[in-house]
RODO-2510 file (C-alpha; in nm, 4 decimals, decimal comma):
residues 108
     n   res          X          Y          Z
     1     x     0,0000     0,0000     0,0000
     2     x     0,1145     0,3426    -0,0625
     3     x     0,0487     0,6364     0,1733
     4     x     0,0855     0,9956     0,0263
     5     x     0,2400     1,2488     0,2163
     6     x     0,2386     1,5989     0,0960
     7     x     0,5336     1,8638     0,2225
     8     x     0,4934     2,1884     0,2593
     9     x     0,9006     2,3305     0,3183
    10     x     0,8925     2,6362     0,4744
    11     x     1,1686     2,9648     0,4964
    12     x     1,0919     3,2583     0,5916
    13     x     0,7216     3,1509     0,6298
    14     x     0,6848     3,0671     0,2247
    15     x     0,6164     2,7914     0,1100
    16     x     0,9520     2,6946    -0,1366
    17     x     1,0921     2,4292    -0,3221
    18     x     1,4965     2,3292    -0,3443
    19     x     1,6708     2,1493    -0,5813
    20     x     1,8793     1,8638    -0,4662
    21     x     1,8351     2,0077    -0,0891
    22     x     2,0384     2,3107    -0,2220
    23     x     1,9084     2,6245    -0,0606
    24     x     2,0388     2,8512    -0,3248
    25     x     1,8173     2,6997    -0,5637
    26     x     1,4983     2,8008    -0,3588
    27     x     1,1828     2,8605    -0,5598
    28     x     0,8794     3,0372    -0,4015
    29     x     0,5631     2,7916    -0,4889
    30     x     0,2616     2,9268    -0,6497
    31     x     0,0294     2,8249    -0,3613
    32     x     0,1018     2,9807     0,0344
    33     x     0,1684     2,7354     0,2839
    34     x    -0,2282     2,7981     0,3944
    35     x    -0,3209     2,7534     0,0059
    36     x    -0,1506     2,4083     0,0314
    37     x    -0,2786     2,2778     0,3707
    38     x    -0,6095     2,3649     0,2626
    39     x    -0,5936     2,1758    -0,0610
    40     x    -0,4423     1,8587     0,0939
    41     x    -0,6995     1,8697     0,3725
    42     x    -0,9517     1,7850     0,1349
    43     x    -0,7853     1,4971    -0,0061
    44     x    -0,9012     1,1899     0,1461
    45     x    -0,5939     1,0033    -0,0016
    46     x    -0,3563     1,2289     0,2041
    47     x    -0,2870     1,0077     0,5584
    48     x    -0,0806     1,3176     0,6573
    49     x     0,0681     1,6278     0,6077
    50     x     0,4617     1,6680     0,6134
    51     x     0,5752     2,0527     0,6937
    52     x     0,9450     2,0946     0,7012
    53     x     1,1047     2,4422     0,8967
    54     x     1,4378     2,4404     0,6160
    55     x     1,5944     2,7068     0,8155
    56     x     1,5472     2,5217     1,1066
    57     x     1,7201     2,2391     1,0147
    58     x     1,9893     2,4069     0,8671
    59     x     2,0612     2,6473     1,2116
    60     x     1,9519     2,3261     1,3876
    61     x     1,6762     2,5224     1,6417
    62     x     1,3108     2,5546     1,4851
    63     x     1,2308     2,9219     1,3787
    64     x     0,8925     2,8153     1,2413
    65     x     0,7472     2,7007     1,5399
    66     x     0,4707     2,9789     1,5689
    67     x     0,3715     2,9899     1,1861
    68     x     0,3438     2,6078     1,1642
    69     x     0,1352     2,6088     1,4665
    70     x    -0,0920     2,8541     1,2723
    71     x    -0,1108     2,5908     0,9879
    72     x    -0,1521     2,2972     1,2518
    73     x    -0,4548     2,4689     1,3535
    74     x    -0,6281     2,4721     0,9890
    75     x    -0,6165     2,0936     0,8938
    76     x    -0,8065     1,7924     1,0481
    77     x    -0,5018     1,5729     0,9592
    78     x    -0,2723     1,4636     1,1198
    79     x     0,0638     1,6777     1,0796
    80     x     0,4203     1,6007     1,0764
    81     x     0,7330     1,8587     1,1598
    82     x     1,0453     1,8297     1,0986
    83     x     1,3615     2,0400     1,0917
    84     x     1,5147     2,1786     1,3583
    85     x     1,3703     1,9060     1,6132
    86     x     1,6977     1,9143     1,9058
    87     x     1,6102     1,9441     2,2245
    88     x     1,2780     1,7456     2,4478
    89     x     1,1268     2,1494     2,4897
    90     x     1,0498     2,2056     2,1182
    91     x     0,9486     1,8494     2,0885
    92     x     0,7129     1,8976     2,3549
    93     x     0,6189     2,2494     2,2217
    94     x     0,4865     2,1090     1,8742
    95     x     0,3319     1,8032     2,0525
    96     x     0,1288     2,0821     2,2804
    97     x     0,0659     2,3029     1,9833
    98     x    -0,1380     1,9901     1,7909
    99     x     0,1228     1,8423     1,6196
   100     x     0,0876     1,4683     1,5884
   101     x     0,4980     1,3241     1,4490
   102     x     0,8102     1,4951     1,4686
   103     x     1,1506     1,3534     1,2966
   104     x     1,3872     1,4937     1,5490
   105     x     1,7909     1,5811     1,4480
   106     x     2,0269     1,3303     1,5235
   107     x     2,1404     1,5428     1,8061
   108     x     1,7891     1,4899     2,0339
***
């Protein structure tokens, strides 16, 4: 069985793509983060929604904590963080803010 995940990557609170994990390459995407969320919230083939804080894994501390918890608060699915995961107080802070997984650095 395959389970879809959709990612939204976030910088600066856009929604962006990178090529090859390159973040010189980054590409604003057509659709906001909201604009995204929203449209995989209505897809009943979606089992979850991936949101990655880029800058936050590259600085290693999350610095999209507030915004994604914005975006947590919009979907009915469950929601999965990841980037900038180090210590047990931002894992608990996302958990507390409605997120349901978080891929933590190798680090935590």
């Amino acid at each position: 069985m395959i389970k879809l995940w959709p990612a939204i990557d976030l910088i600066d609170g856009e929604s962006v793509r990178l090529t090859e994990g390159h973040y010189e390459t980054s590409k604003k995407m057509q659709r906001t983060a909201e604009e995204s969320l929203d449209l995989y919230s209505q897809c009943a083939c979606d089992d979850r929604i991936h949101i990655v804080d880029l800058i936050g894994a590259k600085n290693q501390y999350a610095t999209e904590a507030t915004y994604i918890q914005t975006l947590v608060q919009r979907t009915d699915k469950p929601v999965e963080v990841g980037g900038g995961i180090r210590t047990e107080a931002t894992l608990r802070a996302y958990f507390a803010a409605g997120v349901d997984y978080c891929i933590v650095g190798t680090q935590a």
